[in-house]
VEXGURO-371529 format. One record per residue: residue number from 1; x, y, z of N, C-alpha, C in turn. Coordinates in Angstrom, 2 decimals, always signed. Example, Ala and Ser with C-alpha at 12.3 -4.5 7.8 and 13.67 -1.06 7.14 Angstrom:
# VEXGURO-371529
<gumi><k>1</k><n_u>+13.19</n_u><n_v>-5.69</n_v><n_w>+7.80</n_w><ca_u>+12.30</ca_u><ca_v>-4.50</ca_v><ca_w>+7.80</ca_w><c_u>+13.20</c_u><c_v>-3.30</c_v><c_w>+7.80</c_w></gumi>
<gumi><k>2</k><n_u>+12.85</n_u><n_v>-2.25</n_v><n_w>+7.08</n_w><ca_u>+13.67</ca_u><ca_v>-1.06</ca_v><ca_w>+7.14</ca_w><c_u>+12.90</c_u><c_v>+0.03</c_v><c_w>+7.87</c_w></gumi>
//
This chain:
# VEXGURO-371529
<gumi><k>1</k><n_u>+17.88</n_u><n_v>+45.14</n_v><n_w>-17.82</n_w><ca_u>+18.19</ca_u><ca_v>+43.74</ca_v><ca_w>-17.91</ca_w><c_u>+19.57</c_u><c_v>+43.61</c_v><c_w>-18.57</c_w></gumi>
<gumi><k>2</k><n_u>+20.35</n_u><n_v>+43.14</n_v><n_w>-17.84</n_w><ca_u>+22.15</ca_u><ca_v>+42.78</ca_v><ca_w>-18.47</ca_w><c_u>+21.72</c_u><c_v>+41.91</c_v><c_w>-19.63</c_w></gumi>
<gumi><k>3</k><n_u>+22.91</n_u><n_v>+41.93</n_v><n_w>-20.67</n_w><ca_u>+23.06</ca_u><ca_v>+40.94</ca_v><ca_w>-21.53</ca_w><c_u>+23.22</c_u><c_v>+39.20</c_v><c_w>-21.23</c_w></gumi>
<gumi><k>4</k><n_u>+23.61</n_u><n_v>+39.25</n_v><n_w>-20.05</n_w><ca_u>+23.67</ca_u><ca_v>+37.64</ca_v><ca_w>-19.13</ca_w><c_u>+22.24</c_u><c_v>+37.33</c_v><c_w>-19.25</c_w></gumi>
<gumi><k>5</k><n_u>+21.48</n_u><n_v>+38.00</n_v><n_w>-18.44</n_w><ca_u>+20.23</ca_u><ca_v>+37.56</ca_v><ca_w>-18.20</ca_w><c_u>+19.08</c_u><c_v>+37.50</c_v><c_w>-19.58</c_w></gumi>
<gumi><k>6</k><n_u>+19.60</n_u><n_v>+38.06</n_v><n_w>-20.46</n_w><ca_u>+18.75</ca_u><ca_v>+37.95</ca_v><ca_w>-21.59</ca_w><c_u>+19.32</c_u><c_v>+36.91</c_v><c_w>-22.48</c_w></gumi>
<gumi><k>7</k><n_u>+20.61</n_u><n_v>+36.72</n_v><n_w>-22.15</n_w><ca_u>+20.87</ca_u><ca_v>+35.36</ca_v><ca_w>-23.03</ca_w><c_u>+20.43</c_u><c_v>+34.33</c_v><c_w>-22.53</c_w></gumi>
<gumi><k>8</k><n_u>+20.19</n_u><n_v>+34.41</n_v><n_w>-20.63</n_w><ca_u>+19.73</ca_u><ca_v>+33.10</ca_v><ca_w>-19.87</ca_w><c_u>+18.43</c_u><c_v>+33.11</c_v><c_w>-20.16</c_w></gumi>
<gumi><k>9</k><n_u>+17.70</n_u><n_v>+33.82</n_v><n_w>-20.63</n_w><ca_u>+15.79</ca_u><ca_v>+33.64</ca_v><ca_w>-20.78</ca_w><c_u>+15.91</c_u><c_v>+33.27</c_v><c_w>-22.24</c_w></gumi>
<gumi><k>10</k><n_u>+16.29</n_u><n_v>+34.00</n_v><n_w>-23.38</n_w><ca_u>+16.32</ca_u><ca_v>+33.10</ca_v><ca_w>-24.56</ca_w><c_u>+16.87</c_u><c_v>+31.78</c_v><c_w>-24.51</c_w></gumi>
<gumi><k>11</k><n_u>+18.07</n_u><n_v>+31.45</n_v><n_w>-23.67</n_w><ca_u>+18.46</ca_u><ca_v>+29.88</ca_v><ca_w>-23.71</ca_w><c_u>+16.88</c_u><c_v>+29.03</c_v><c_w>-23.17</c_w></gumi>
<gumi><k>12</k><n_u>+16.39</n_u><n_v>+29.78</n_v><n_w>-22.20</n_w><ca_u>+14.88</ca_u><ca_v>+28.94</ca_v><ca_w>-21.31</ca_w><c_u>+13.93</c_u><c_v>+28.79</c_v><c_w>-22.74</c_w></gumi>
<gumi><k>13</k><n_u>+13.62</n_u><n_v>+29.78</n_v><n_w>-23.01</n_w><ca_u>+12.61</ca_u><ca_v>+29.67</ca_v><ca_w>-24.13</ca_w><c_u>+13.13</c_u><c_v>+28.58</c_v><c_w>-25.50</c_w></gumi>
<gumi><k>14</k><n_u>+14.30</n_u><n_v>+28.45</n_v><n_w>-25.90</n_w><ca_u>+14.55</ca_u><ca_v>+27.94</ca_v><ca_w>-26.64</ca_w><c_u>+14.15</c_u><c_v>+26.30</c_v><c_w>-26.19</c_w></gumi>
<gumi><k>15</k><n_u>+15.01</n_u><n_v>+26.40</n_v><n_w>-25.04</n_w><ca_u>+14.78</ca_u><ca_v>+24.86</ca_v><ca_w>-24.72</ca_w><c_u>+13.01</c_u><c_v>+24.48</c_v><c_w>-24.09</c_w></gumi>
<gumi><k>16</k><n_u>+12.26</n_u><n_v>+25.76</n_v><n_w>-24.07</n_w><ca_u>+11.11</ca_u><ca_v>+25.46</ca_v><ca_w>-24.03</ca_w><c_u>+10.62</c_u><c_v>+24.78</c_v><c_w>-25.26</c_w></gumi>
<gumi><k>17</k><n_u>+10.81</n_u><n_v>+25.50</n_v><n_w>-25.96</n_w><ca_u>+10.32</ca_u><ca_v>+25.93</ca_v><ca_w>-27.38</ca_w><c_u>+10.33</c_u><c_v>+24.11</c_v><c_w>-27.99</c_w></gumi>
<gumi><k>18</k><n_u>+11.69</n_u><n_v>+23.66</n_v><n_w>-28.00</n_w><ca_u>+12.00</ca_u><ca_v>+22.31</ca_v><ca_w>-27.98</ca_w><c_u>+11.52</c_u><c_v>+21.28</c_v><c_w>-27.62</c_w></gumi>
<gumi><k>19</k><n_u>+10.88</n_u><n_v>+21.27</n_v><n_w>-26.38</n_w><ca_u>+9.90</ca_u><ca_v>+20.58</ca_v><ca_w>-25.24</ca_w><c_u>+8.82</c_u><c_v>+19.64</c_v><c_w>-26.20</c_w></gumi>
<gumi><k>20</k><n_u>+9.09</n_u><n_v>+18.14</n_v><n_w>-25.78</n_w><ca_u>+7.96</ca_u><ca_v>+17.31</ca_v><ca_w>-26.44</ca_w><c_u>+6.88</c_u><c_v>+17.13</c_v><c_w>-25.85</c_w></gumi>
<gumi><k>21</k><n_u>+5.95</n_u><n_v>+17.74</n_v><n_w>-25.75</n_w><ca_u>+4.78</ca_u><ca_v>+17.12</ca_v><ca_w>-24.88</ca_w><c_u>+3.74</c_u><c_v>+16.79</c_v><c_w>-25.56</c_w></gumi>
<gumi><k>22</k><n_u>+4.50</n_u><n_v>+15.68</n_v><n_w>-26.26</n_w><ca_u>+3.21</ca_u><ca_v>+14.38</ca_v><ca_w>-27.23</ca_w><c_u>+2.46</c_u><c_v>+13.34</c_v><c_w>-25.79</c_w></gumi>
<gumi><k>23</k><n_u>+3.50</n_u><n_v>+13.14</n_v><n_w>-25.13</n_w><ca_u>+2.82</ca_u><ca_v>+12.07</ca_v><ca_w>-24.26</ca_w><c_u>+2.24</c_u><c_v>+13.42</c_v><c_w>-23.12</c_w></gumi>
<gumi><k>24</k><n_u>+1.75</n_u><n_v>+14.27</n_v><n_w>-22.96</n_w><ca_u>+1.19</ca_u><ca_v>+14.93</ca_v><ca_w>-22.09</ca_w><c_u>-0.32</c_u><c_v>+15.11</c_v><c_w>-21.92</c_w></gumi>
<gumi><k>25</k><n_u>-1.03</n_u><n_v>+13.97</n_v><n_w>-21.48</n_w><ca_u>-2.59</ca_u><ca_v>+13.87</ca_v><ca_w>-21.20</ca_w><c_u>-3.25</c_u><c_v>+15.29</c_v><c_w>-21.66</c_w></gumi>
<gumi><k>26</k><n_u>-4.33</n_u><n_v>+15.36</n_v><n_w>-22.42</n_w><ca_u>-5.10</ca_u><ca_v>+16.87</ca_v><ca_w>-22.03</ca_w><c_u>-6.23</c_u><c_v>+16.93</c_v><c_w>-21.47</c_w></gumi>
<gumi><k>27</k><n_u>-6.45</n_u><n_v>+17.98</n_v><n_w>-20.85</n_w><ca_u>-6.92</ca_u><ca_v>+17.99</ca_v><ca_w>-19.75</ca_w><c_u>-8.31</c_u><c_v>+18.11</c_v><c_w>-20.29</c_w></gumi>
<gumi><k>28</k><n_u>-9.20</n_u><n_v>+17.68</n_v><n_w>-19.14</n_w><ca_u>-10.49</ca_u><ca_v>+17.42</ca_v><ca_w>-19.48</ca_w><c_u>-11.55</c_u><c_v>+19.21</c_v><c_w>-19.20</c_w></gumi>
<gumi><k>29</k><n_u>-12.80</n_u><n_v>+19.34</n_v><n_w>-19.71</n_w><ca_u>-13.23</ca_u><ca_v>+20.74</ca_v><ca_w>-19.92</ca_w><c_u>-13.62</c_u><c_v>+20.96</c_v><c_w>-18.42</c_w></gumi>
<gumi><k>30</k><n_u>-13.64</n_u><n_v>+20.29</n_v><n_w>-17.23</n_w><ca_u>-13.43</ca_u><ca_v>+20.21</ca_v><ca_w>-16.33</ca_w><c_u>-12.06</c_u><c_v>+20.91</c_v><c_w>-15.14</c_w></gumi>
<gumi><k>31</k><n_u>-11.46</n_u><n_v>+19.90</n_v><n_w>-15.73</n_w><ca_u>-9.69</ca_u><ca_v>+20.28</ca_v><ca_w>-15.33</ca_w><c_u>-9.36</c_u><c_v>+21.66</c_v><c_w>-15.61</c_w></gumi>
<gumi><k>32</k><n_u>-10.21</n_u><n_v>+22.27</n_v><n_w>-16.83</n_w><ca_u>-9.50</ca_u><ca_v>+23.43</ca_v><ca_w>-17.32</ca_w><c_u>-9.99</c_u><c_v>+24.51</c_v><c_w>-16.74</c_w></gumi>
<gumi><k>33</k><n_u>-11.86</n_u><n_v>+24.17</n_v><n_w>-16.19</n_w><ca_u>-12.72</ca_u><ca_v>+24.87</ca_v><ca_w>-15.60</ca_w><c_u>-11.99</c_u><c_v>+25.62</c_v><c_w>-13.91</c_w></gumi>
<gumi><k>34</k><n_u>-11.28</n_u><n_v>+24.69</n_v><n_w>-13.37</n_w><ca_u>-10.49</ca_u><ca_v>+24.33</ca_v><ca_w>-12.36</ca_w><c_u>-9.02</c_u><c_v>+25.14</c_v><c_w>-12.07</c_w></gumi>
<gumi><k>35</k><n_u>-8.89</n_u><n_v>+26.04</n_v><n_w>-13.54</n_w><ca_u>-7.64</ca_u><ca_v>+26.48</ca_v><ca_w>-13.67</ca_w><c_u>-7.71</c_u><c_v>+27.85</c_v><c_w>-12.65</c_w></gumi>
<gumi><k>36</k><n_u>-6.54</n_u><n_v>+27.72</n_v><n_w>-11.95</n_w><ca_u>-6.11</ca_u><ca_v>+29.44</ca_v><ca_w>-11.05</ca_w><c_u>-4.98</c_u><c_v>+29.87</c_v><c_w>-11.34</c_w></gumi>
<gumi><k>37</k><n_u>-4.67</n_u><n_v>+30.97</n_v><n_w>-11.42</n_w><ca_u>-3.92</ca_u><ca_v>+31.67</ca_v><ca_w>-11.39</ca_w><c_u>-2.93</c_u><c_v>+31.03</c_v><c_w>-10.50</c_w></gumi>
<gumi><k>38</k><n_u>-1.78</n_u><n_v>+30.75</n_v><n_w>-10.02</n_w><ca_u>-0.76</ca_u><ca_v>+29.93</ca_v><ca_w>-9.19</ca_w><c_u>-0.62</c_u><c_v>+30.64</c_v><c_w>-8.09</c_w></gumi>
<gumi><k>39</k><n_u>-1.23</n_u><n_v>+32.32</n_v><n_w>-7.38</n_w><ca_u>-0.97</ca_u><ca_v>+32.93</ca_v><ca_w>-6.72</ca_w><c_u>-2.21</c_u><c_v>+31.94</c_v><c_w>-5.44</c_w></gumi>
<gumi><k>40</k><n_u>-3.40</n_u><n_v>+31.53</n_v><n_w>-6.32</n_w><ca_u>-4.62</ca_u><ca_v>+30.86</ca_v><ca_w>-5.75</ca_w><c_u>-4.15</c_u><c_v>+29.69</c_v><c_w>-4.87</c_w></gumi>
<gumi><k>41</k><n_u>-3.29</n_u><n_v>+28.75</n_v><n_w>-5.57</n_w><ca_u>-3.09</ca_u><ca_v>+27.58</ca_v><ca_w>-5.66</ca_w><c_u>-3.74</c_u><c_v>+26.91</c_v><c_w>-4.10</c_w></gumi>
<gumi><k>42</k><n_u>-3.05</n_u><n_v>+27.95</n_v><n_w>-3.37</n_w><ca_u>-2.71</ca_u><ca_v>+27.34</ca_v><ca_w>-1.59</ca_w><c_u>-3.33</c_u><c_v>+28.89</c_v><c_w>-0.75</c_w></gumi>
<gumi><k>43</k><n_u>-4.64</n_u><n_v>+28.91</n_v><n_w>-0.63</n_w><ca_u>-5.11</ca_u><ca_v>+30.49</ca_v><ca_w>-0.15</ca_w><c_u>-5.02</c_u><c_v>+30.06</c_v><c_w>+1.02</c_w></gumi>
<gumi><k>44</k><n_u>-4.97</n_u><n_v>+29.07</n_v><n_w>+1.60</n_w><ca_u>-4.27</ca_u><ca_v>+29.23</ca_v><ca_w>+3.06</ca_w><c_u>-3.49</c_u><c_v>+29.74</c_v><c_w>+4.09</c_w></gumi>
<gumi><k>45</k><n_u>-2.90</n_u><n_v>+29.57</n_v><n_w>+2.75</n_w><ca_u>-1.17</ca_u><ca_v>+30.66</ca_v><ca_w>+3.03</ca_w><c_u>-1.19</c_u><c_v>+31.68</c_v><c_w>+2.05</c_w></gumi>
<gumi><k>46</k><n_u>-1.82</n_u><n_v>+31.98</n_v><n_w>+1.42</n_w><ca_u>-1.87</ca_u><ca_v>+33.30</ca_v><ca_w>+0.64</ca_w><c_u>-2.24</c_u><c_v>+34.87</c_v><c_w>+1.16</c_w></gumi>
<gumi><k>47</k><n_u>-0.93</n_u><n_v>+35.49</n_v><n_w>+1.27</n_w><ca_u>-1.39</ca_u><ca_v>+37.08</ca_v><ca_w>+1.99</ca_w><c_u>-0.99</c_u><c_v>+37.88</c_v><c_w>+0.78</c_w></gumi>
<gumi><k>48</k><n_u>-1.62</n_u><n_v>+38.78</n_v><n_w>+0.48</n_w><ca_u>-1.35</ca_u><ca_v>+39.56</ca_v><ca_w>-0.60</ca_w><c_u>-0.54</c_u><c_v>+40.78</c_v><c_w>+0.45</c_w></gumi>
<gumi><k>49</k><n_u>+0.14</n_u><n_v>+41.11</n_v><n_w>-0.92</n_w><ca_u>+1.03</ca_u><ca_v>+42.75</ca_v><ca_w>-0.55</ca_w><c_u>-0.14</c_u><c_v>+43.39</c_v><c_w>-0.27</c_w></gumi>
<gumi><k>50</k><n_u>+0.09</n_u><n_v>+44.80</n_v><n_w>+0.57</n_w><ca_u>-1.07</ca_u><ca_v>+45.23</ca_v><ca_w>+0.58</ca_w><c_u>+0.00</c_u><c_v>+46.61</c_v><c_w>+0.01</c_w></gumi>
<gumi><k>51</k><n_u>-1.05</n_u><n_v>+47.02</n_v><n_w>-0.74</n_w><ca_u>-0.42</ca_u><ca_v>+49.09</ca_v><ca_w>-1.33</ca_w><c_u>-1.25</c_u><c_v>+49.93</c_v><c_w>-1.05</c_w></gumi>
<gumi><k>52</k><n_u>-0.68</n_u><n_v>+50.98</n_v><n_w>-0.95</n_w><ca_u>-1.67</ca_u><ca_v>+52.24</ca_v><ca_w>-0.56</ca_w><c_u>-1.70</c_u><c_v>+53.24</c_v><c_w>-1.60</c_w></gumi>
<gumi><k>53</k><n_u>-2.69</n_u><n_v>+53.55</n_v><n_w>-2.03</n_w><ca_u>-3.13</ca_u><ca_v>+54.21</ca_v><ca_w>-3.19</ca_w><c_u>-4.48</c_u><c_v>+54.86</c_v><c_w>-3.18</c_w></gumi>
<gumi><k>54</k><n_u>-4.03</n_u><n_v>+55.93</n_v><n_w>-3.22</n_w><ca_u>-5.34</ca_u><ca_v>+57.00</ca_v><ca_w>-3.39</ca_w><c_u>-6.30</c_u><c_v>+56.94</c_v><c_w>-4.39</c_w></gumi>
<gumi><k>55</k><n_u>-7.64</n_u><n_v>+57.10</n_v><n_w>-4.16</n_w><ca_u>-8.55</ca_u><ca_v>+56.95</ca_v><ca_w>-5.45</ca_w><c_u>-10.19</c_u><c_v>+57.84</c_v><c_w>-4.92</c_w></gumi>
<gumi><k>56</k><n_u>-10.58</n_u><n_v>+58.44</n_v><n_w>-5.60</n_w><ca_u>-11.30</ca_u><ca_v>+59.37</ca_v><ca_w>-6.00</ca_w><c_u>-12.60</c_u><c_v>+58.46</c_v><c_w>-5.99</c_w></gumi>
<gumi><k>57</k><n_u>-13.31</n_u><n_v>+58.22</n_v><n_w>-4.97</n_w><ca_u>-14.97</ca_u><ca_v>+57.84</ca_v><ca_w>-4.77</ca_w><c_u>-16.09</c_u><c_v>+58.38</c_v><c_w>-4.56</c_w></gumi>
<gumi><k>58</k><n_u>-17.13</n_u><n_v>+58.45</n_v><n_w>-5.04</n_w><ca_u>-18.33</ca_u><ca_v>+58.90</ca_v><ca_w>-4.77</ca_w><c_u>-18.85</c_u><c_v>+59.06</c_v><c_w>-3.22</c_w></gumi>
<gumi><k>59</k><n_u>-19.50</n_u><n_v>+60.03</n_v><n_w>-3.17</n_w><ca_u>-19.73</ca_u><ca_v>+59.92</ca_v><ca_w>-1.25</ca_w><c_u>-20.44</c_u><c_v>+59.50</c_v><c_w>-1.03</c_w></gumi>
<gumi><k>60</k><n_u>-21.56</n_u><n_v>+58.75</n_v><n_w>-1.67</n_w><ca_u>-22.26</ca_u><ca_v>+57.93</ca_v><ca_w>-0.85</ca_w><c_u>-21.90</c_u><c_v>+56.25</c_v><c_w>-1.53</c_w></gumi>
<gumi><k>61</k><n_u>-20.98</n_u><n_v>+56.09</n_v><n_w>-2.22</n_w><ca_u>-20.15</ca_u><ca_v>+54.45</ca_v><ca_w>-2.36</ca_w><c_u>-19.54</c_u><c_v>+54.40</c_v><c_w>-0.90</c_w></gumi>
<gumi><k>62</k><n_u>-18.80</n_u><n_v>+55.28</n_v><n_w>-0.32</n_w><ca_u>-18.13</ca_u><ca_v>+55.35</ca_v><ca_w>+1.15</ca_w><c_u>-18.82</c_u><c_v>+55.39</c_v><c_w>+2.60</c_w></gumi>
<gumi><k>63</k><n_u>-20.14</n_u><n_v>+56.64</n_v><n_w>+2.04</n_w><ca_u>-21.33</ca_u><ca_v>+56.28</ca_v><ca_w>+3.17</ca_w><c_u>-21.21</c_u><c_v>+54.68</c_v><c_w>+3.62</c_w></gumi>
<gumi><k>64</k><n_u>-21.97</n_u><n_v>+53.96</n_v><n_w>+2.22</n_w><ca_u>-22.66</ca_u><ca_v>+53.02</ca_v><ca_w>+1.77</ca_w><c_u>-21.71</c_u><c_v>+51.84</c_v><c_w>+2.79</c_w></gumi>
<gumi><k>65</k><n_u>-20.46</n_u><n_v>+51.93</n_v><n_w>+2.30</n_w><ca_u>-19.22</ca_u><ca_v>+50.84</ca_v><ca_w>+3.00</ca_w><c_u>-19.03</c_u><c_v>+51.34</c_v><c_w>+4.66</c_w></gumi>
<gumi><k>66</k><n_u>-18.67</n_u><n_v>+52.06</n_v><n_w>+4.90</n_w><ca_u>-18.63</ca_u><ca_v>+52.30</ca_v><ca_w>+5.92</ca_w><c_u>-19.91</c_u><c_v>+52.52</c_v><c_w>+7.28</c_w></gumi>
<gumi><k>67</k><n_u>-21.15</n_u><n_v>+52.41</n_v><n_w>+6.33</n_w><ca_u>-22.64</ca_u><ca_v>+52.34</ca_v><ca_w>+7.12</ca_w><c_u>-22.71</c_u><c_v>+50.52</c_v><c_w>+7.71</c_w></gumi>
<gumi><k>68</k><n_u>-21.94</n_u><n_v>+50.51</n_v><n_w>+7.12</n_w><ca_u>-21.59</ca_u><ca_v>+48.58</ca_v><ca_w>+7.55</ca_w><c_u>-21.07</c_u><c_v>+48.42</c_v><c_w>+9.30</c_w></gumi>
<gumi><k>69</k><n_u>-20.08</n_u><n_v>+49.41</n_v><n_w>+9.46</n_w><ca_u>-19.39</ca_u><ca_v>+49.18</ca_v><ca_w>+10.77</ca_w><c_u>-17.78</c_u><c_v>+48.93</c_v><c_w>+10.66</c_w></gumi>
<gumi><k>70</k><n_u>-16.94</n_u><n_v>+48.91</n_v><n_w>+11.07</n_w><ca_u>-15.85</ca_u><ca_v>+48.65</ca_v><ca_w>+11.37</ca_w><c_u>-15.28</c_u><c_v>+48.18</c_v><c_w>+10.17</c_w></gumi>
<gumi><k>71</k><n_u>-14.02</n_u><n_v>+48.44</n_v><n_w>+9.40</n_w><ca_u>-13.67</ca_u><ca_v>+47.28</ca_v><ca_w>+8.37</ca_w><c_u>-13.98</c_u><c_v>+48.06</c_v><c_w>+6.42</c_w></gumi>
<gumi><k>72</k><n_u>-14.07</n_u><n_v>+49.17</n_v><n_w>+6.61</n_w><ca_u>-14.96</ca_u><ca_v>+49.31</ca_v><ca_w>+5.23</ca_w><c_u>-13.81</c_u><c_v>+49.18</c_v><c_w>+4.14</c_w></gumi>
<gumi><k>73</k><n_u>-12.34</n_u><n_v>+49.59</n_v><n_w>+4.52</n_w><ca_u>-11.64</ca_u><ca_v>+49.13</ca_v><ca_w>+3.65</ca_w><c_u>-11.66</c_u><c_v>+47.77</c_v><c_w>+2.89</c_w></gumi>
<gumi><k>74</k><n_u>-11.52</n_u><n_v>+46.88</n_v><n_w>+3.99</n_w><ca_u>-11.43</ca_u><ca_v>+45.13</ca_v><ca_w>+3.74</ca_w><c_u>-12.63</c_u><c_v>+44.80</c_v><c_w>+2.99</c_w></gumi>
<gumi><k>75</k><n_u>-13.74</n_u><n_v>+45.45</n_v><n_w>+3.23</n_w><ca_u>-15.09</ca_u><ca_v>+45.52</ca_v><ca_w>+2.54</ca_w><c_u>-14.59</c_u><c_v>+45.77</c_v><c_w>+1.07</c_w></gumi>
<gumi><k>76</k><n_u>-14.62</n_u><n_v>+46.75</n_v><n_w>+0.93</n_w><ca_u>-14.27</ca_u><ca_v>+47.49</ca_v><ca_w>-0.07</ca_w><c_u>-13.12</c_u><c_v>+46.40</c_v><c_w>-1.25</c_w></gumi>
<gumi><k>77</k><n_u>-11.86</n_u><n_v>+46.07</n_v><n_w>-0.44</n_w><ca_u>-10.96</ca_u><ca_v>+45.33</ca_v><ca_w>-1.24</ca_w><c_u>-11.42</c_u><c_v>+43.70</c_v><c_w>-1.99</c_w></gumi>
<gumi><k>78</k><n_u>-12.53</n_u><n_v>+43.24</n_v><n_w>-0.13</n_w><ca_u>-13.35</ca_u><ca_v>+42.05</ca_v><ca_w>-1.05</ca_w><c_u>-14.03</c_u><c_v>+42.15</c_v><c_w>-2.14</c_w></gumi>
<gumi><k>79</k><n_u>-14.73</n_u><n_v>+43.72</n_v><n_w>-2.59</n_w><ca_u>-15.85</ca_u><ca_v>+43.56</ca_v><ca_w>-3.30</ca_w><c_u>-15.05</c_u><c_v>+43.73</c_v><c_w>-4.75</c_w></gumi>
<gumi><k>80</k><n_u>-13.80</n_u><n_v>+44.33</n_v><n_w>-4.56</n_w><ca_u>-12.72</ca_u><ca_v>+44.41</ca_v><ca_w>-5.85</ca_w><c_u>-12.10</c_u><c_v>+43.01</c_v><c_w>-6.06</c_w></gumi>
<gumi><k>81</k><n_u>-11.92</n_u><n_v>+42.38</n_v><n_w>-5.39</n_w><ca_u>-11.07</ca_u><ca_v>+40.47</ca_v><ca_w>-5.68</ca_w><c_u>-12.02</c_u><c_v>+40.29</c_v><c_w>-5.94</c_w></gumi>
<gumi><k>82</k><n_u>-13.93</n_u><n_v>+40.18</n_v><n_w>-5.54</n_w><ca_u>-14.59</ca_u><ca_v>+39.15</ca_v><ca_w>-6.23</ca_w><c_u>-15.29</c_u><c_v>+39.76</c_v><c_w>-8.04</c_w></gumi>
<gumi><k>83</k><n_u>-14.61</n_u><n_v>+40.95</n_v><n_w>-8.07</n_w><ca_u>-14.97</ca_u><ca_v>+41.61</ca_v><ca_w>-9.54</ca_w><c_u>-13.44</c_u><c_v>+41.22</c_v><c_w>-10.12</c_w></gumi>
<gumi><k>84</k><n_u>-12.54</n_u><n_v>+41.12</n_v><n_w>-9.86</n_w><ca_u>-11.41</ca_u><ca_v>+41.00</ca_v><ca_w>-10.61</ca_w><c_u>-11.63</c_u><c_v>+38.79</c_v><c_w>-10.93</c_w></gumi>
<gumi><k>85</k><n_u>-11.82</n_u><n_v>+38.29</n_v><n_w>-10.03</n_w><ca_u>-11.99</ca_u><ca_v>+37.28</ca_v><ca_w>-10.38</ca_w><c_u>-13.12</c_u><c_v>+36.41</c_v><c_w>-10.85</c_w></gumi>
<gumi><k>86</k><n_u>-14.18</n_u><n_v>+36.99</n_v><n_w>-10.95</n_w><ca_u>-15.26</ca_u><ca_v>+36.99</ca_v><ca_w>-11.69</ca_w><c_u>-14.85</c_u><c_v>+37.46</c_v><c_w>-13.79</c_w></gumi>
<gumi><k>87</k><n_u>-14.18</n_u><n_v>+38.49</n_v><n_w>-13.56</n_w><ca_u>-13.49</ca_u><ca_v>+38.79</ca_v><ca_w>-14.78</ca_w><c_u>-12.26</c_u><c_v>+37.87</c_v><c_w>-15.67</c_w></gumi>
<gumi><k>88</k><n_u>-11.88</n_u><n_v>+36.92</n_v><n_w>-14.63</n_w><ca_u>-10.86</ca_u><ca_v>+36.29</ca_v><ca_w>-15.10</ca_w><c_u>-11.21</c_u><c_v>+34.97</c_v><c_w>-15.97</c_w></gumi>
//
């Protein structure tokens, strides 16, 4: 990171830092229930990067996915997004 760009993020934070938000409604335990990550916002249009990465599985977790039919990766990646966002 250049010295430019670290003076331009401390100038952001400062003038964050500054920021009045007395008149800023708070949000109800509802609203907050409601909160996503901003990647969520619009899953319509949301495609994730996809990476390739090796990982070391049990042989019958792979049986198990692939005894499904066609797809066991995508299987596999759903059953990791609904544990990562269950965690969140």
């Amino acid at each position: 990171m250049t010295t430019t760009e670290k003076a331009r993020i401390a100038k952001e934070i400062k003038a964050f830092k500054n920021t009045d938000f007395s008149d800023s409604p708070e949000l109800t335990d509802e609203q907050l229930a409601q909160l996503r990550p901003s990647h969520y916002r619009n899953m319509a249009n949301y495609k994730p990067i996809k990476k390739t990465v090796n990982v070391r599985l049990d042989a019958d977790i792979i049986e198990w996915l692939q005894s499904a039919g066609k797809g066991y990766q995508t299987r596999m990646n759903a059953i990791l997004r609904e544990a990562m966002e269950k965690a969140v």
